[in-house]
C-alpha positions in Angstrom: 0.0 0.0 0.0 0.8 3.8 0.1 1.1 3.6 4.1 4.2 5.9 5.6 7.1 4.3 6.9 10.2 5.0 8.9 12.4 4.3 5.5 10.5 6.6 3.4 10.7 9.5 5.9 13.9 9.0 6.5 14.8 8.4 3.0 12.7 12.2 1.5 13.7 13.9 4.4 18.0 12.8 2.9 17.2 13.3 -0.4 15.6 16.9 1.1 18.6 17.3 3.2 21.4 16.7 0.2 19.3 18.8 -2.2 19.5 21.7 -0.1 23.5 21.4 0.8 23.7 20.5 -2.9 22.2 24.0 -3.7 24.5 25.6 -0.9 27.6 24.6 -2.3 27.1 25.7 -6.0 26.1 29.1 -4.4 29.1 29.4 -2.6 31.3 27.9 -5.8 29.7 30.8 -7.7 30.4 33.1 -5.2 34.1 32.4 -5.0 34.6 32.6 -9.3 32.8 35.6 -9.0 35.6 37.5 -6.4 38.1 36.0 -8.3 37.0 37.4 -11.0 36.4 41.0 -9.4 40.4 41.0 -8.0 41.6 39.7 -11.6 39.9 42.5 -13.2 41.3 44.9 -10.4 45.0 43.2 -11.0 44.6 44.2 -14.5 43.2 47.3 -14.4 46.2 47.9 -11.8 48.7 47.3 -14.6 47.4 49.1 -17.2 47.8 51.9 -15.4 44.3 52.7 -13.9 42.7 52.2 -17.1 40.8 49.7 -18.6 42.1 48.4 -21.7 40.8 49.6 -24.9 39.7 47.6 -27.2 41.5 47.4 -30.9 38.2 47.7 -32.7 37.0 51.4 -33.4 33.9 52.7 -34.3 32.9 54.5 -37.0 29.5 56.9 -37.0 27.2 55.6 -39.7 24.6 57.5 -41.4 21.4 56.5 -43.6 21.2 57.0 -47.3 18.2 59.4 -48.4 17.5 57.2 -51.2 18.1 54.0 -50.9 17.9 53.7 -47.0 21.0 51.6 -46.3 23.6 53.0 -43.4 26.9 54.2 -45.0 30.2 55.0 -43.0 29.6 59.1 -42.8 33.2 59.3 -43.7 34.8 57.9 -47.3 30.6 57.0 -48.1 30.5 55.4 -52.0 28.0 56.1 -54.0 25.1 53.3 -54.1 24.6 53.4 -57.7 21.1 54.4 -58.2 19.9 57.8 -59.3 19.5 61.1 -56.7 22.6 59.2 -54.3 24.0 62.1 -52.3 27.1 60.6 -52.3 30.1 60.9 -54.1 
C-alpha cells in the first residue's frame, strides 16, 4: 500500500537534506569565481595603469542613405549606384 514508513521518511527527508546542501555549495562555488574574477579584473586594471584596456576595434558613425535607406560610414561614403545618391 501507500502507508508511511520510517524508511520513506527518513529516506525524502536525505534526499531533502542533500538537495539543499547540494544547492548551498554551488552558491558558494559561484560566489568564489565571481571574487576571483572581481580581483583579476582589479589586478589588471592595476597594470594598465588605472585604465581599462581599450579595445582594438574602433567605431565609426554611420549615417542613412536618403534614397536607398541603407547605413553608410559618414566618412569615405560610396555612392550606391542608383539615381539622386547624395554621395560621391
Amino acid at each position: 500500500m501507500l502507508g508511511f514508513s520510517i524508511q520513506k521518511l527518513l529516506f525524502t527527508v536525505a534526499v531533502i537534506v542533500a538537495v539543499w546542501y547540494g544547492f548551498k555549495w554551488v552558491g558558494r562555488m559561484k560566489e568564489i569565481r565571481d571574487e576571483e574574477a572581481k580581483d583579476r579584473l582589479r589586478r589588471e586594471k592595476q597594470g594598465s595603469g588605472g585604465t581599462a584596456a581599450r579595445s582594438s576595434v574602433d567605431t565609426e558613425e554611420m549615417v542613412e542613405c536618403a534614397t536607398c535607406g541603407a547605413f553608410v560610414a559618414s566618412s569615405g561614403a560610396t555612392a550606391c549606384g542608383k539615381d539622386n545618391c547624395p554621395y560621391p
